[in-house]
C-alpha positions in Angstrom: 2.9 -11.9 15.1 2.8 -11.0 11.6 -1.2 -11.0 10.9 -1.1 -7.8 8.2 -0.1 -4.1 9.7 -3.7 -3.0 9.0 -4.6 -3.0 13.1 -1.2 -1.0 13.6 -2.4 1.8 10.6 -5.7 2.2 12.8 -3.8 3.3 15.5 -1.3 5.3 14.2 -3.7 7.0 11.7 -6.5 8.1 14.1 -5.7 12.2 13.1 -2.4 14.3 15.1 -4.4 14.3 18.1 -6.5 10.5 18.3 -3.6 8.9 17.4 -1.8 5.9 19.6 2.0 5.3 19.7 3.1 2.0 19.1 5.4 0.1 21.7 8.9 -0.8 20.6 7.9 -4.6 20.1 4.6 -3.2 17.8 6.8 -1.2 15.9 9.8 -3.8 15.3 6.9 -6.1 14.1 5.4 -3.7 11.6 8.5 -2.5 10.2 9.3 -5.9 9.9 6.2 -6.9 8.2 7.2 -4.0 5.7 11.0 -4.8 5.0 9.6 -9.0 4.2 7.4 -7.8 2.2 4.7 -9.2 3.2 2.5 -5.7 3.0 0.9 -4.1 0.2 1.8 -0.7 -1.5 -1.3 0.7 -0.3 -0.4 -0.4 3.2 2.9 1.3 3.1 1.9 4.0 1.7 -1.4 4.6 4.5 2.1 4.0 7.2 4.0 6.2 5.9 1.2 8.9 5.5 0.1 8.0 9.4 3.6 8.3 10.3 4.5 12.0 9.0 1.5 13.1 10.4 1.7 12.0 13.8 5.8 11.8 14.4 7.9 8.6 15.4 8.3 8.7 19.1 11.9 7.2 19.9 10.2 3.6 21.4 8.8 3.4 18.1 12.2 4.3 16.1 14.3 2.1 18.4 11.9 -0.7 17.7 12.0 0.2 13.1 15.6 -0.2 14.3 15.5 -3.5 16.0 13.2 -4.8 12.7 15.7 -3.4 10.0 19.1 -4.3 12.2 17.8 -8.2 12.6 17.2 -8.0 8.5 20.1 -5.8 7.0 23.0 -7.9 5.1 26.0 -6.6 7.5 29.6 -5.6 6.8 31.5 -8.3 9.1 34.4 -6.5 11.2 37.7 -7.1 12.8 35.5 -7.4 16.3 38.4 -5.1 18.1 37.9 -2.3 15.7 34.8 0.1 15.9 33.7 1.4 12.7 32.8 5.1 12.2 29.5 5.0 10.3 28.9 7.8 8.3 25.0 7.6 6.7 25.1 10.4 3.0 21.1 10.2 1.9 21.1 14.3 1.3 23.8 15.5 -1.3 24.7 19.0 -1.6 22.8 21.8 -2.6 24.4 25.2 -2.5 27.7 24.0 -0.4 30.5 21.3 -1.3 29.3 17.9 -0.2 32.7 17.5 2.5 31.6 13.9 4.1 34.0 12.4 1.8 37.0 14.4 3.2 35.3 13.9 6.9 35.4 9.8 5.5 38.9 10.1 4.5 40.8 11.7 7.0 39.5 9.4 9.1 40.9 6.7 7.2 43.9 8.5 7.0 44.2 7.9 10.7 43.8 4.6 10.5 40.0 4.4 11.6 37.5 1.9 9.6 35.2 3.5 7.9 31.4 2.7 6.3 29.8 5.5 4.0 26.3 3.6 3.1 23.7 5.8 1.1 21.2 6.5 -1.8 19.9 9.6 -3.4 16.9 10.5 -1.9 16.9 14.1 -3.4 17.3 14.6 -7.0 19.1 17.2 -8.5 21.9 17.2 -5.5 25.7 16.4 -5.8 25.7 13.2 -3.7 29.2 12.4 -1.7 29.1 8.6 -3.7 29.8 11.4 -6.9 32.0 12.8 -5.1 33.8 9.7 -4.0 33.7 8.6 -7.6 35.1 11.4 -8.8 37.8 10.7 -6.3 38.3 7.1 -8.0 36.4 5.3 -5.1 34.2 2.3 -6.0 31.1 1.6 -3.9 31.1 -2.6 -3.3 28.7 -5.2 -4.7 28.3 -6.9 -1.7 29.1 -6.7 2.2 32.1 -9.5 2.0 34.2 -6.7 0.6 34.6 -5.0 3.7 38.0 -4.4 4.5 39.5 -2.1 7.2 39.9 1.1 5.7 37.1 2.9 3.5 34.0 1.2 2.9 31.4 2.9 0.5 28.4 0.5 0.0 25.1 1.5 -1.3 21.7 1.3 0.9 20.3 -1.4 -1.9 23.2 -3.7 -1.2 22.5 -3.7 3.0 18.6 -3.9 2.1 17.1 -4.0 -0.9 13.7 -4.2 1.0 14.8 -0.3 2.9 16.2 1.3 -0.3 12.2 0.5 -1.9 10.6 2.3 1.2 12.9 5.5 0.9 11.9 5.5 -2.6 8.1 5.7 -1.6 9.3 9.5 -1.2 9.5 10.0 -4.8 5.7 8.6 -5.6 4.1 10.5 -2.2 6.6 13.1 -1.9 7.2 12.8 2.0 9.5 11.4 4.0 9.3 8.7 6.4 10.7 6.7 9.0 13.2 5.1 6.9 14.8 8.3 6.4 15.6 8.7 9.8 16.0 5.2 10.3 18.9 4.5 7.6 20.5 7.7 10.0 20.5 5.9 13.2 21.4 2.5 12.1 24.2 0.6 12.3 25.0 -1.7 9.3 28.3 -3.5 10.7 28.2 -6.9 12.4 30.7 -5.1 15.1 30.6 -2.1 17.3 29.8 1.2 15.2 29.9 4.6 16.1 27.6 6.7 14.1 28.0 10.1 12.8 24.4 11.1 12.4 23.0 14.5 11.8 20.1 16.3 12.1 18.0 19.3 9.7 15.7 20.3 11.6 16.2 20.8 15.9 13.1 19.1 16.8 14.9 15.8 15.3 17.5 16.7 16.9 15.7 16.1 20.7 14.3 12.7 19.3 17.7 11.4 17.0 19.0 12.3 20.7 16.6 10.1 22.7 16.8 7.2 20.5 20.4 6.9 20.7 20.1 6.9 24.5 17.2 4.2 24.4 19.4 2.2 22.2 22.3 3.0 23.7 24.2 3.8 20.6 27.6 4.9 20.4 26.9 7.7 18.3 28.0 11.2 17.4 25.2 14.1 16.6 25.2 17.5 14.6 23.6 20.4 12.6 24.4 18.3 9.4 25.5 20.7 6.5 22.3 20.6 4.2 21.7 17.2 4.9 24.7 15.7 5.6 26.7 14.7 8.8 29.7 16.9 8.1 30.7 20.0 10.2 30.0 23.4 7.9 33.5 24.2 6.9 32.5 27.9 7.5 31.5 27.2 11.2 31.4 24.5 14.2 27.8 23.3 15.0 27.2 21.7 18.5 28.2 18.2 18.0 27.0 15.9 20.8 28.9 12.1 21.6 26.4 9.8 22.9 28.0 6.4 24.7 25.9 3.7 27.1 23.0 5.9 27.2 24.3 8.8 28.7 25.5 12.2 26.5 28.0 14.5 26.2 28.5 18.0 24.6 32.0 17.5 23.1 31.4 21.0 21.1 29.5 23.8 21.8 28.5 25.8 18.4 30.5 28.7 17.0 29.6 31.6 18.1 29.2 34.8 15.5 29.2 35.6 12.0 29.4 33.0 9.2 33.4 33.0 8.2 33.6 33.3 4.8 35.8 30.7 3.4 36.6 32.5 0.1 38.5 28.9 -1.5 35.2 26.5 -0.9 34.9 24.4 -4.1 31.9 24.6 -6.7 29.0 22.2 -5.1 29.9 19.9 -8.3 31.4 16.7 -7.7 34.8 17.2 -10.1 35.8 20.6 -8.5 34.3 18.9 -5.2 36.4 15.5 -5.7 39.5 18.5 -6.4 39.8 20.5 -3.2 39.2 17.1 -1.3 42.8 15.5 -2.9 44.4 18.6 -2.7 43.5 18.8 1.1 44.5 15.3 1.3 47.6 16.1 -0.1 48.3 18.5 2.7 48.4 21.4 -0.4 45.4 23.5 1.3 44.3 23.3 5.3 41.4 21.7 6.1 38.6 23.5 7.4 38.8 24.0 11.0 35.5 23.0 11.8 35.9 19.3 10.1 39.3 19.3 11.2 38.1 19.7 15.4 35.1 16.6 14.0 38.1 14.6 12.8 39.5 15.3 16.4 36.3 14.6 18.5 35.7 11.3 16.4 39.0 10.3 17.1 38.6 11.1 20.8 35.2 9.0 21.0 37.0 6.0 19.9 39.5 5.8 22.4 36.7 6.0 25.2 34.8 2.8 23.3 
């Protein structure tokens, strides 16, 4: 196709009621058209405007996902090795900013792991700090992937999907590329994705996407953002396989615990409790460590 995006805004941007979904082929070809670059600013920002008021129906996000997962530079894999994908856009606010421990347990267990990401909220501790604090490098480029931890920036899988996130900080929404860039999966081989949701009505669609798609994919309450169990208490956390879905968690019941020894939200005191936890010198949180578990238990069933 490719003939401008303009006849696509018109129907997506017809008011929360006149609006028209796009089919999954429509969408694949905008997004498309977006990550080329062959749209103007105004464009995107007139589809990102239509698209926050009207909502992404799951066609259309399986379709932004066909368009960015034909386009992305991937991390090439050992094919008979799934890698855990764990997407860190948020950061921590108020709580520790834990998906680096989540990231390196796993590791410690042997799994393959991809943390890909980007600030998209300033004035947060984001886990790459963390993970920097921790001595960890993010890689230049996707031919450094290896088979234990691999921490590459959203810029470096797409230059083209790292400018649209950034449209937040001129129009000060979000759009699909933030749930997008939490649904993807930015290896060459078979991913499962830890993805996680803010708000429960993403939850129902971040849920029907993976089943259109058929992701292998693991969904949760994220903790401010991010797709870590709160170390205080277990969400729901939800393993999705060949369309179909299981509850492999049912949420904590009861009263926050208090977890007295939680680190400052900084990434140094942060970076701290995750090595001594690695170290086996403190316990890790139960809820992460039944995640940890659960993962685990997904990737023998893949």
């Amino acid at each position: 196709m490719g003939m401008g995006i303009g006849h696509y805004i018109k129907e997506i941007g017809r008011g929360k009621d006149g609006a028209r979904s796009l089919t999954r082929e429509q969408a694949a070809d905008l997004l498309g058209q977006v990550l080329d670059q062959q749209v103007s600013d105004l464009e995107i920002g007139a589809f990102c405007l239509a698209m926050r008021i009207k909502g992404e129906t799951p066609e259309e996000m399986a379709g932004f996902l066909d368009a960015a997962h034909a386009r992305l530079n991937k991390l090439s894999n050992d094919p008979s090795k799934t890698t855990v994908v764990i997407p860190c856009y948020n950061g921590a606010r108020k709580l520790p900013a834990l998906a680096p421990l989540l990231a390196l347990l796993l590791v410690q267990q042997g799994v393959r792991v991809c943390v890909h990401g980007t600030p998209t909220e300033s004035s947060r501790t984001t886990s790459f700090e963390v993970f920097e604090a921790m001595g960890h490098k993010p890689m230049t480029q996707v031919s450094d992937a290896h088979d234990g931890l691999n921490l590459i920036a959203t810029e470096v899988l797409s230059p083209a999907l790292k400018n649209l996130l950034d449209v937040r900080r001129v129009v000060n929404l979000r759009n699909p590329a933030h749930s997008l860039v939490k649904l993807m999966n930015p290896c060459q081989g078979s991913a499962l994705i830890v993805s996680s949701y803010t708000h429960p009505e993403y939850a129902h669609s971040m849920a029907q996407t993976f089943q259109l798609t058929q992701a292998n994919a693991f969904l949760l309450r994220g903790t401010e953002g991010e797709p870590v169990a709160d170390a205080r208490r277990a969400p729901q956390m939800d393993f999705f396989h060949n369309g179909s879905t299981q509850t492999v968690q049912a949420a904590q019941a009861g009263a926050l615990q208090s977890i007295p020894d939680l680190p400052a939200a900084n990434a140094e005191s942060t970076a701290e409790y995750i090595q001594e936890i690695l170290n086996q010198q403190r316990a890790v949180p139960s809820p992460i460590a039944l995640q940890v578990q659960h993962i685990l238990q997904a990737l023998k069933s893949l």
